[in-house]
DOPAMAR-238761 format. One record per residue: x, y, z of N, C-alpha, C, O, CB in turn; residue number from 1. Coordinates in steps of 0.05 Angstrom, whole numbers, plus 5000, padded with zeros to 4 digits. Glycine has a CB too. Layout:
(site (X,Y,Z),(X,Y,Z),(X,Y,Z),(X,Y,Z),(X,Y,Z),NUM) ...
//
This chain:
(site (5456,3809,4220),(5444,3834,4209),(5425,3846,4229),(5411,3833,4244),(5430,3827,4182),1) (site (5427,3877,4226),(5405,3881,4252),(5380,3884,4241),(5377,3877,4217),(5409,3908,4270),2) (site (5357,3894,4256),(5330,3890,4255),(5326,3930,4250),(5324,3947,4267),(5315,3870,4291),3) (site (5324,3933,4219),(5319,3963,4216),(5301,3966,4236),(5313,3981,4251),(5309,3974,4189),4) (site (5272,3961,4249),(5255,3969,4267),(5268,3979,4293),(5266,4002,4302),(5237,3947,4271),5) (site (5287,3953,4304),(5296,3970,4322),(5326,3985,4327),(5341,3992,4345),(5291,3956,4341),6) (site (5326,3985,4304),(5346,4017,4302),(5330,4038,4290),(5339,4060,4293),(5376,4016,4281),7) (site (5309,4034,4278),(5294,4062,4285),(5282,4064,4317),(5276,4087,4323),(5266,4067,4264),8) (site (5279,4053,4329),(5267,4050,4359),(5287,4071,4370),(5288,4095,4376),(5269,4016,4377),9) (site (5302,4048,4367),(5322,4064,4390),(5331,4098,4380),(5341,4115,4395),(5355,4041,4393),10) (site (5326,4102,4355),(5323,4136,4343),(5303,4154,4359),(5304,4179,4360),(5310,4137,4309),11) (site (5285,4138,4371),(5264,4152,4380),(5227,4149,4377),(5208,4159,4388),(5273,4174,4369),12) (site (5232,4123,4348),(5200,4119,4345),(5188,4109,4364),(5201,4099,4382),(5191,4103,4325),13) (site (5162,4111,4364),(5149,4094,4375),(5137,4073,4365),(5121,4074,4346),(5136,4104,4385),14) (site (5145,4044,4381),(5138,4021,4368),(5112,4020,4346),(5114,4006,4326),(5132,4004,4390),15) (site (5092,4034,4350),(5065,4034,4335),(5075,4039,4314),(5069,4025,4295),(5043,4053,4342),16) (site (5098,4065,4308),(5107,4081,4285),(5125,4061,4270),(5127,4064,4246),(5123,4110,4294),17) (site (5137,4043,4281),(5145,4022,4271),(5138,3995,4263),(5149,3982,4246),(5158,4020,4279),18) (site (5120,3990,4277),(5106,3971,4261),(5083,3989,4230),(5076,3978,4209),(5084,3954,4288),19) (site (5078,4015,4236),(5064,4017,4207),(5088,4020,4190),(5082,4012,4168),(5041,4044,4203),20) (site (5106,4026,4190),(5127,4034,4170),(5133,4004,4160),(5134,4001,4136),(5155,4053,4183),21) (site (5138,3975,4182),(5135,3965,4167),(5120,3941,4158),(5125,3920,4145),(5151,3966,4166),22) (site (5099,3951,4169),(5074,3933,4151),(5065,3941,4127),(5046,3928,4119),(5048,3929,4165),23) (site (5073,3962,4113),(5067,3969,4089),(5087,3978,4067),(5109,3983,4079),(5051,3987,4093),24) (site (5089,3981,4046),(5101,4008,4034),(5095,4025,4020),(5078,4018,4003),(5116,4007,4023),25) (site (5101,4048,4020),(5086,4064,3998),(5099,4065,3969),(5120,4054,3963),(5084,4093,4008),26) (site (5077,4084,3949),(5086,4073,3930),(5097,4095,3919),(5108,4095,3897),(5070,4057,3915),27) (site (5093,4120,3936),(5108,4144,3922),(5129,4155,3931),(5125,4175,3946),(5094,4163,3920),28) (site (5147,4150,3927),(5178,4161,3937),(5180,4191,3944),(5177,4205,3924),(5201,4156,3912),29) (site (5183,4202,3965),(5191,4228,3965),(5211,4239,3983),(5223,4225,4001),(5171,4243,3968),30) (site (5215,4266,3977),(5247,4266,4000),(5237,4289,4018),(5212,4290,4020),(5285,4277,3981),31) (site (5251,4307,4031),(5244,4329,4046),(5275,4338,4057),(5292,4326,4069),(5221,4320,4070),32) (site (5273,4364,4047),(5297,4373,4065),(5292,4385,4095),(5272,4399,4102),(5313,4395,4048),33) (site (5312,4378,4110),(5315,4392,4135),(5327,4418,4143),(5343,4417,4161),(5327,4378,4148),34) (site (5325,4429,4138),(5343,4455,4137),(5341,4472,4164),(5322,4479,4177),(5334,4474,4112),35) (site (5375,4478,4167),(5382,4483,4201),(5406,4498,4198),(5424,4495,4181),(5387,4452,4222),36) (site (5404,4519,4220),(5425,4548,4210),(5416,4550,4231),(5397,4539,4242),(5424,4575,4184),37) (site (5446,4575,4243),(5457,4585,4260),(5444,4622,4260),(5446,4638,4241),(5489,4577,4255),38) (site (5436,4625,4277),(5430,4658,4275),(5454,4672,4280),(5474,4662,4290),(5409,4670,4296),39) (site (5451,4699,4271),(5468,4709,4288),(5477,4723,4316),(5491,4742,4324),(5470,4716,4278),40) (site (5457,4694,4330),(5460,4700,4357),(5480,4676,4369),(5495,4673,4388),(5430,4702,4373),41) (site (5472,4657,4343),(5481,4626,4357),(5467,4609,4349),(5476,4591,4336),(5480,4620,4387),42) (site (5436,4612,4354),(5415,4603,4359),(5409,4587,4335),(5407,4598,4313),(5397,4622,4365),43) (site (5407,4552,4338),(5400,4544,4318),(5369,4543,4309),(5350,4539,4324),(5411,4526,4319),44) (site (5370,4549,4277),(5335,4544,4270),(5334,4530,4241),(5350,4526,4222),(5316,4578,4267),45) (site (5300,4524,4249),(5297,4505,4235),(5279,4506,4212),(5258,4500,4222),(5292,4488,4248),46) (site (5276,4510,4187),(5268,4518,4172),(5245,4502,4157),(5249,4486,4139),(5287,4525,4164),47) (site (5211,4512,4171),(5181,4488,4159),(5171,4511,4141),(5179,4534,4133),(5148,4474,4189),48) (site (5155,4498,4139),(5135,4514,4116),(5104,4499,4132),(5101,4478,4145),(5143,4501,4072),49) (site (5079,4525,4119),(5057,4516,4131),(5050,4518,4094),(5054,4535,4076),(5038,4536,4161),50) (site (5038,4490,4095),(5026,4486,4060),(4993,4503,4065),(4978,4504,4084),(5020,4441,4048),51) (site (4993,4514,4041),(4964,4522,4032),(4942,4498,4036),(4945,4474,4041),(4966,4529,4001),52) (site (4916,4517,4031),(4898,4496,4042),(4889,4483,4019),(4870,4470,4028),(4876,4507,4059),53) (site (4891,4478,3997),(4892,4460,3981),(4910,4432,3979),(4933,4431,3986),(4894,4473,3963),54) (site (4897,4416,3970),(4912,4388,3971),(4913,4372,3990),(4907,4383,4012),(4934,4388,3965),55) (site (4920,4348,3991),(4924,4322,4016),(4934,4330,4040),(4922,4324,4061),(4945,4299,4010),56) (site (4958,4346,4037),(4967,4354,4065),(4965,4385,4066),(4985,4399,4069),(4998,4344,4071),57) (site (4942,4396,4064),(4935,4425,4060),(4923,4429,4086),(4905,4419,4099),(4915,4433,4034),58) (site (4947,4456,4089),(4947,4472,4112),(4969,4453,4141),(4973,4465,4162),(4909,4476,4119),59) (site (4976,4436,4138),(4991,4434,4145),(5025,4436,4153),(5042,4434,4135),(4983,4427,4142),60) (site (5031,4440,4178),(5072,4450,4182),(5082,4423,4172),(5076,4400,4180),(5090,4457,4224),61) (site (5101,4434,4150),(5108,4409,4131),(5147,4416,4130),(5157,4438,4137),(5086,4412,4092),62) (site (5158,4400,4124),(5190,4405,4111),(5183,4419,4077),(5160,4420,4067),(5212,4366,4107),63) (site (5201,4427,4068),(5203,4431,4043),(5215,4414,4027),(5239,4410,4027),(5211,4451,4039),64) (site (5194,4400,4011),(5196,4374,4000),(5179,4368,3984),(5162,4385,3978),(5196,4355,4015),65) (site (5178,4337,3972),(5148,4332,3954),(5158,4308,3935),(5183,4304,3931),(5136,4365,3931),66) (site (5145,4296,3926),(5151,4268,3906),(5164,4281,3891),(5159,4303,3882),(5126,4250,3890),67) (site (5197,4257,3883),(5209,4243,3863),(5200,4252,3836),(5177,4244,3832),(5204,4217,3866),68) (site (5213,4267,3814),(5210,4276,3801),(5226,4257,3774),(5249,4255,3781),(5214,4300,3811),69) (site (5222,4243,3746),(5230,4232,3740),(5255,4245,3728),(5270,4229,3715),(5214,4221,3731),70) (site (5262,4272,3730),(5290,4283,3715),(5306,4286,3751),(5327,4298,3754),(5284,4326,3690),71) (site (5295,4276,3767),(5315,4277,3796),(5329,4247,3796),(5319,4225,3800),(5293,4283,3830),72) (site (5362,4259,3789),(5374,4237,3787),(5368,4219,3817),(5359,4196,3819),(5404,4245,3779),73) (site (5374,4231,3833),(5370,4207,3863),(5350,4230,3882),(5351,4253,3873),(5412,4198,3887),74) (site (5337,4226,3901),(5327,4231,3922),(5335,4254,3942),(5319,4268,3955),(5328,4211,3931),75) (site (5366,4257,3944),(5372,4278,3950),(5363,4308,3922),(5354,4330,3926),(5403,4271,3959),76) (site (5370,4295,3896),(5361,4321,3883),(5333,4326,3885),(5326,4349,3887),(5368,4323,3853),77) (site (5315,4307,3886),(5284,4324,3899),(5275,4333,3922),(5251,4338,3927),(5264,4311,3899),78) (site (5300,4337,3941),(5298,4344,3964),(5313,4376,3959),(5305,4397,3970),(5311,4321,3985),79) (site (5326,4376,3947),(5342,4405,3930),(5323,4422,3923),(5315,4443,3934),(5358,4400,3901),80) (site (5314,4408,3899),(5298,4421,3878),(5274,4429,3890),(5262,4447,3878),(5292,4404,3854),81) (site (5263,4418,3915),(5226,4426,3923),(5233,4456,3941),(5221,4477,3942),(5203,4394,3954),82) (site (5260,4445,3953),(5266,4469,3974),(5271,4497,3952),(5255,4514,3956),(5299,4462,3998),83) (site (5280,4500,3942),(5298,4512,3919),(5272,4524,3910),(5271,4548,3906),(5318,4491,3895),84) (site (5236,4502,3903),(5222,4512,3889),(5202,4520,3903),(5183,4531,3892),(5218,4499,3872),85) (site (5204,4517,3930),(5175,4522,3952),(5191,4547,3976),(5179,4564,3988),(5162,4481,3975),86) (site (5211,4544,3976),(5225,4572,3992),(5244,4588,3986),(5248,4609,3998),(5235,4567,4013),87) (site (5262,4576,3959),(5274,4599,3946),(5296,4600,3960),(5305,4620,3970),(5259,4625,3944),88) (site (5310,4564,3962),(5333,4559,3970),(5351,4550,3950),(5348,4526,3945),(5330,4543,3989),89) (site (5369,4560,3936),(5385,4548,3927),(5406,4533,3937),(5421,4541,3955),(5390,4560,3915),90) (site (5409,4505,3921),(5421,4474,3925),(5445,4490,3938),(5447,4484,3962),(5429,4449,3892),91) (site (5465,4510,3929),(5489,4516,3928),(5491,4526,3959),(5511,4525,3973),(5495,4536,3905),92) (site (5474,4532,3964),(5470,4549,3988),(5476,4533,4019),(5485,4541,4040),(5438,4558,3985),93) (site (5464,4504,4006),(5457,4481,4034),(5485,4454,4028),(5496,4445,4008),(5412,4462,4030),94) (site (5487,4448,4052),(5512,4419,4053),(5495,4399,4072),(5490,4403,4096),(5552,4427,4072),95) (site (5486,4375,4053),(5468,4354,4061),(5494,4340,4088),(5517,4332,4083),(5456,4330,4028),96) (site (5483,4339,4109),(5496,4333,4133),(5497,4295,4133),(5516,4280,4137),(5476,4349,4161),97) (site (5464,4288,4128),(5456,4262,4132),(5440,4257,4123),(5423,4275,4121),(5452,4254,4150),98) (site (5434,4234,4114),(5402,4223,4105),(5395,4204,4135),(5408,4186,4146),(5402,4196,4069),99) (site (5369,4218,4140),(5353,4207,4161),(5338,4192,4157),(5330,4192,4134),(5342,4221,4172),100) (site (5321,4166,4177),(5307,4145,4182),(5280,4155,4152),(5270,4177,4146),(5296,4146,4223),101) (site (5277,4133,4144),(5246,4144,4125),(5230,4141,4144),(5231,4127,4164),(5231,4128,4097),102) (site (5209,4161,4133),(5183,4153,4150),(5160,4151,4121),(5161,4161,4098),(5172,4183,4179),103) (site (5138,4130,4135),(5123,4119,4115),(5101,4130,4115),(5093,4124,4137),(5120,4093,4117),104) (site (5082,4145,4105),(5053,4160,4121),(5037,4147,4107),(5043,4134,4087),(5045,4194,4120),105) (site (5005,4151,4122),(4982,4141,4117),(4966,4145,4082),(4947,4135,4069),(4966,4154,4140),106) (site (4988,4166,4078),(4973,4177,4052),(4981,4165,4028),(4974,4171,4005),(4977,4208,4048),107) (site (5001,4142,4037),(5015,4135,4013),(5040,4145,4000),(5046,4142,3976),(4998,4139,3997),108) (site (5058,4159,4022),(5089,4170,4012),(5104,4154,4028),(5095,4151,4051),(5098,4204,4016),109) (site (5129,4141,4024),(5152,4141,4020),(5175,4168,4028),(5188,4177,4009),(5150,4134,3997),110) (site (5177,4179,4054),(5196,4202,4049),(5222,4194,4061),(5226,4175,4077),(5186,4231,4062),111) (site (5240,4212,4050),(5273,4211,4059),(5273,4236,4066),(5265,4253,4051),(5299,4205,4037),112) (site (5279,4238,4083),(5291,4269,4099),(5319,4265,4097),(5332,4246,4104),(5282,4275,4136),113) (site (5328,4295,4081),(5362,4292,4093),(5363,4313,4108),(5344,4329,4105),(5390,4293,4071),114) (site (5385,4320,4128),(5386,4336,4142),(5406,4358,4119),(5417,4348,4099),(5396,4325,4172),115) (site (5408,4389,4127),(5420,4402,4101),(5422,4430,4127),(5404,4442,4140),(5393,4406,4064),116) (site (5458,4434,4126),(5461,4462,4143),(5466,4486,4119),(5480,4492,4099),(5494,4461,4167),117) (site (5444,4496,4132),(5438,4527,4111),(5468,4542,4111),(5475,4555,4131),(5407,4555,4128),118) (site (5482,4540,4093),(5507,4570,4092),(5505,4583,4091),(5524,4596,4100),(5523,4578,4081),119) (site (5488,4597,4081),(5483,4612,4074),(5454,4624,4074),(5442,4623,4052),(5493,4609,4059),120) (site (5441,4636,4095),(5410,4639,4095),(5406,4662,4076),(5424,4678,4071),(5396,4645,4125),121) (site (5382,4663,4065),(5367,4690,4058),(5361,4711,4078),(5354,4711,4101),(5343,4683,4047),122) (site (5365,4728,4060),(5355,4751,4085),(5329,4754,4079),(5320,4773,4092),(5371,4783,4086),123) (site (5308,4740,4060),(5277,4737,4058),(5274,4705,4046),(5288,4699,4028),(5262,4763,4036),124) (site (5260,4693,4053),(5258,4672,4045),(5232,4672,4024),(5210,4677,4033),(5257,4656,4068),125) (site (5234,4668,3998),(5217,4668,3972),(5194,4643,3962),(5196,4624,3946),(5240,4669,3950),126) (site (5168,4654,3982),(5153,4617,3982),(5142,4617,3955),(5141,4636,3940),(5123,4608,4008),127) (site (5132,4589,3952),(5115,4593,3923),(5090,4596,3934),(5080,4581,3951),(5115,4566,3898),128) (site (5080,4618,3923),(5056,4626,3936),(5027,4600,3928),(5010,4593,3944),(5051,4661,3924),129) (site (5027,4594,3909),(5010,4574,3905),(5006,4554,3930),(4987,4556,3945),(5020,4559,3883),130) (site (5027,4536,3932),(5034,4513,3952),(5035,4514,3980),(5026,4500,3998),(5057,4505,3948),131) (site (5053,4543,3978),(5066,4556,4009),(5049,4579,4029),(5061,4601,4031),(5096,4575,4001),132) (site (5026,4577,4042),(5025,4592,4056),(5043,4613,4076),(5041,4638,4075),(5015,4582,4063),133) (site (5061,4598,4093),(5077,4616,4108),(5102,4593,4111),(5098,4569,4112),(5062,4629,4136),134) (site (5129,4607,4113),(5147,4606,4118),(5153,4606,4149),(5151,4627,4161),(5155,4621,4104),135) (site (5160,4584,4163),(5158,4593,4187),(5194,4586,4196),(5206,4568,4184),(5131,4576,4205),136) (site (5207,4602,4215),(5233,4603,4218),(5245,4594,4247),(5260,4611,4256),(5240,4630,4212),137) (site (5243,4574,4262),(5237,4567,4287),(5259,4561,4305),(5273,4543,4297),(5222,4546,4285),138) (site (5265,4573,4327),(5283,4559,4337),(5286,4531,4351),(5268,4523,4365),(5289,4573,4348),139) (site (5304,4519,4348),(5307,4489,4358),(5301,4482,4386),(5292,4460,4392),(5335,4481,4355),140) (site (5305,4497,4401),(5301,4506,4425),(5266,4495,4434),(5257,4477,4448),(5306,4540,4422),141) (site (5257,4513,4420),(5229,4519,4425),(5211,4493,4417),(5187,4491,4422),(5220,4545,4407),142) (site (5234,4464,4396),(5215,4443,4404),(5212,4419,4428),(5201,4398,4434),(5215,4432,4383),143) (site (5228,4438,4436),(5233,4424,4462),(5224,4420,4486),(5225,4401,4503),(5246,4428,4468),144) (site (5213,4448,4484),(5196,4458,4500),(5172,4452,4517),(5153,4464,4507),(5192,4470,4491),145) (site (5163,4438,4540),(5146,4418,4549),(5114,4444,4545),(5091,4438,4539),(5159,4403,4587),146) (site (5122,4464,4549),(5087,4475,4546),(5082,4485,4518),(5064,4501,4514),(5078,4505,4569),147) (site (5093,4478,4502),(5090,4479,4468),(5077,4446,4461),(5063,4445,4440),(5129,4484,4449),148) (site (5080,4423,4474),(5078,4400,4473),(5053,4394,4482),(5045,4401,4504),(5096,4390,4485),149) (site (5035,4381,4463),(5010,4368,4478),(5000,4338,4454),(5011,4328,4434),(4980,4399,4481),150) (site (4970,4334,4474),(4958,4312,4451),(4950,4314,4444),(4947,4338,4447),(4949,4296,4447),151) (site (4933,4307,4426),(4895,4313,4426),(4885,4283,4409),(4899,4268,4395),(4883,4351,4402),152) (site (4855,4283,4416),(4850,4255,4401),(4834,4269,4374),(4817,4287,4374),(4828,4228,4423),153) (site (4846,4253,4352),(4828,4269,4319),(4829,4252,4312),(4845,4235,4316),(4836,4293,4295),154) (site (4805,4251,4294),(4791,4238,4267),(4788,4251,4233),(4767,4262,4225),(4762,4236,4277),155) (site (4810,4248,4219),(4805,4260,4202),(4799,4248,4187),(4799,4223,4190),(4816,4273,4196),156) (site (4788,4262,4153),(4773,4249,4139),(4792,4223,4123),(4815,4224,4115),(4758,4270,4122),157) (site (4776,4205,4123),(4796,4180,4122),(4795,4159,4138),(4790,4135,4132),(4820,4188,4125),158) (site (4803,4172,4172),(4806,4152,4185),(4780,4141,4197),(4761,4156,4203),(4825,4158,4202),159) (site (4780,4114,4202),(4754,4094,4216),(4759,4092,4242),(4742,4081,4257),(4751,4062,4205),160) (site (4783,4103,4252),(4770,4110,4288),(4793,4139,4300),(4814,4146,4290),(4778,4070,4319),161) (site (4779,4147,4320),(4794,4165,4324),(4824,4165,4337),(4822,4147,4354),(4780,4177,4335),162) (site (4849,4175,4339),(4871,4167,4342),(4883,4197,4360),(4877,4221,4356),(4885,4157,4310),163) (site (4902,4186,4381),(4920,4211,4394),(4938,4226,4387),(4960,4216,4394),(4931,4206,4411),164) (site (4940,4239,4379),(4959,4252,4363),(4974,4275,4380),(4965,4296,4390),(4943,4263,4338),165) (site (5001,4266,4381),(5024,4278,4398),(5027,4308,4379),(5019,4307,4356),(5056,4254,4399),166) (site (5036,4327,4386),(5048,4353,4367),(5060,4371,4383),(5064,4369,4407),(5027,4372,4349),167) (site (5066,4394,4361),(5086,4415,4378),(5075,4443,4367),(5079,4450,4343),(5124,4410,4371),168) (site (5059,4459,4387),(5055,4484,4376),(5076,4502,4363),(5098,4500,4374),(5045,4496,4395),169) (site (5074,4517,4344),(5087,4533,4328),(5067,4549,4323),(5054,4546,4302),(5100,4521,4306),170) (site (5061,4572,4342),(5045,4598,4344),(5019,4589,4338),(5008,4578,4358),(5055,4622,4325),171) (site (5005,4590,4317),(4979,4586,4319),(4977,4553,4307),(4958,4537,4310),(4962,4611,4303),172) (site (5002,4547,4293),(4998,4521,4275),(5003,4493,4297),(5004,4497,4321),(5026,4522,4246),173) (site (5005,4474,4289),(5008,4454,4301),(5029,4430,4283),(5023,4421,4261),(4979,4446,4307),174) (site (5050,4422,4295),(5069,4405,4282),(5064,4379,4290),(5072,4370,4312),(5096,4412,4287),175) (site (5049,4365,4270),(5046,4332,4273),(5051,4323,4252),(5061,4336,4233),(5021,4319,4280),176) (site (5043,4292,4253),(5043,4270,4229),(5069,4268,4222),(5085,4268,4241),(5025,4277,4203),177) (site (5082,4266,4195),(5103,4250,4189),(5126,4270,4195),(5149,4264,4201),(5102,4238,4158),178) (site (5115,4298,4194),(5142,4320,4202),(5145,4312,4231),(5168,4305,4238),(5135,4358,4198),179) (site (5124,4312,4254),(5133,4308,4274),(5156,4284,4283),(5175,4283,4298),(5113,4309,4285),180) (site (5144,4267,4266),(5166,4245,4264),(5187,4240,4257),(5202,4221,4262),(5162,4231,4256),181) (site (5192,4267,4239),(5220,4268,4233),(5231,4276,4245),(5252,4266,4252),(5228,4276,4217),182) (site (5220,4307,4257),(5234,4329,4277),(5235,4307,4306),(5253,4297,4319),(5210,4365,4282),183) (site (5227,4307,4307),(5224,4290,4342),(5248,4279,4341),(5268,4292,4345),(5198,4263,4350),184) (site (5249,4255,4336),(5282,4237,4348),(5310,4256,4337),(5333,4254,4346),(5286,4197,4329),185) (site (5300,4271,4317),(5319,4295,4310),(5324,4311,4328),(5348,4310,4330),(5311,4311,4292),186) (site (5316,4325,4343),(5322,4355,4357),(5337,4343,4375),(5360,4347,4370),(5297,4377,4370),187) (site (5334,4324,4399),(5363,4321,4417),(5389,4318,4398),(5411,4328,4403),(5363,4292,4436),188) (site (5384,4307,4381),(5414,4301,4363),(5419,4326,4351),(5441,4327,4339),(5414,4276,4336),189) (site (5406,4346,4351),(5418,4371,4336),(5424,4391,4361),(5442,4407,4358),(5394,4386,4313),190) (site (5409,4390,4387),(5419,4407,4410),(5443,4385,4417),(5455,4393,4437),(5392,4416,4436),191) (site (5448,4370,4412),(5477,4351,4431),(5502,4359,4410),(5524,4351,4415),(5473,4304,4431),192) (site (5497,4376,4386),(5517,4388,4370),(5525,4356,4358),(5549,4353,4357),(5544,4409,4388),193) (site (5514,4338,4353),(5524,4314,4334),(5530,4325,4307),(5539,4306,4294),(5502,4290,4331),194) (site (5528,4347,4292),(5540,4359,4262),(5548,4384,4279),(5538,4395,4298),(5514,4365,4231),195) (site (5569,4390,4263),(5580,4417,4262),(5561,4434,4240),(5559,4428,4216),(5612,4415,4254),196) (site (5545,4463,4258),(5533,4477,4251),(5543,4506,4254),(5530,4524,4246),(5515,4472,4259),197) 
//
């Protein structure tokens, strides 16, 4: 049997990211969709959201997602239903490609990312204004990008020492923590065309 740690490794974590995932678990299950479309230039993009500044992960570039709902028959439907309810994607719209590596975060979630190719985009994307600050529409390209890429060392409230934190600018926002972790070992596998998009 193999060693899940290092077949997430070899996805792209970094060992640290694998030993917290599994020295703990969380206790709240949640999913996150990935959502990824073709422009009509070609150009693939990738579809975050920046959450409002209320709540745990407020103000942060997030997937469109959120805890397990007890009428969500499995994990992919709360990955439907948040997108559906935070950007005004309907289920019908997207074809779940893959379920990707979980990642475990500090706050106490459990997430499943599936990957999901948009068929159909909106020609406006409909946030919930409560939750959703901005809609952001990104190309794939651009996380790739070595001068979009930096570190910085932070302390937020919570943590007992300060920590480096890798991210990816997205105009004024900053893409870290568990999204970066998803997107990261993701984007070569989506520029190497591994799904038909």
């Amino acid at each position: 049997m193999s060693n899940p740690a290092r077949r997430i490794t070899r996805e792209g974590y970094a060992c640290s990211t694998v030993l917290a995932m599994t020295a703990k678990r969380s206790t709240a299950d949640s999913a996150v969709l990935v959502p990824v479309y073709r422009d009509t230039t070609g150009a693939l993009r990738v579809v975050l959201i920046v959450r409002t500044e209320h709540g745990r992960h407020g103000g942060q570039v997030a997937l469109p997602g959120g805890m397990r709902s007890a009428t969500d028959r499995d994990l992919v439907a709360t990955a439907l239903r948040e997108a559906e309810e935070e950007v005004g994607l309907p289920p019908d719209a997207v074809e779940i490609l893959a379920t990707l590596p979980q990642v475990d975060t500090s706050t106490g979630y459990l997430i499943t990312p599936f990957l999901a190719h948009v068929i159909a985009p909106p020609s406006e994307w409909r946030r919930q204004e409560r939750e959703i600050a901005e809609v952001l529409v990104v190309p794939v390209d651009d996380l790739v990008r070595p001068d979009l890429r930096d570190e910085e060392w932070w302390q937020l409230p919570g943590w007992s020492i300060r920590r480096r934190i890798p991210f990816i600018r997205i105009g004024a926002h900053k893409l870290w923590g568990a999204t970066y972790r998803i997107v990261e070992p993701l984007v070569p596998r989506l520029l190497a065309g591994e799904w038909p998009i």
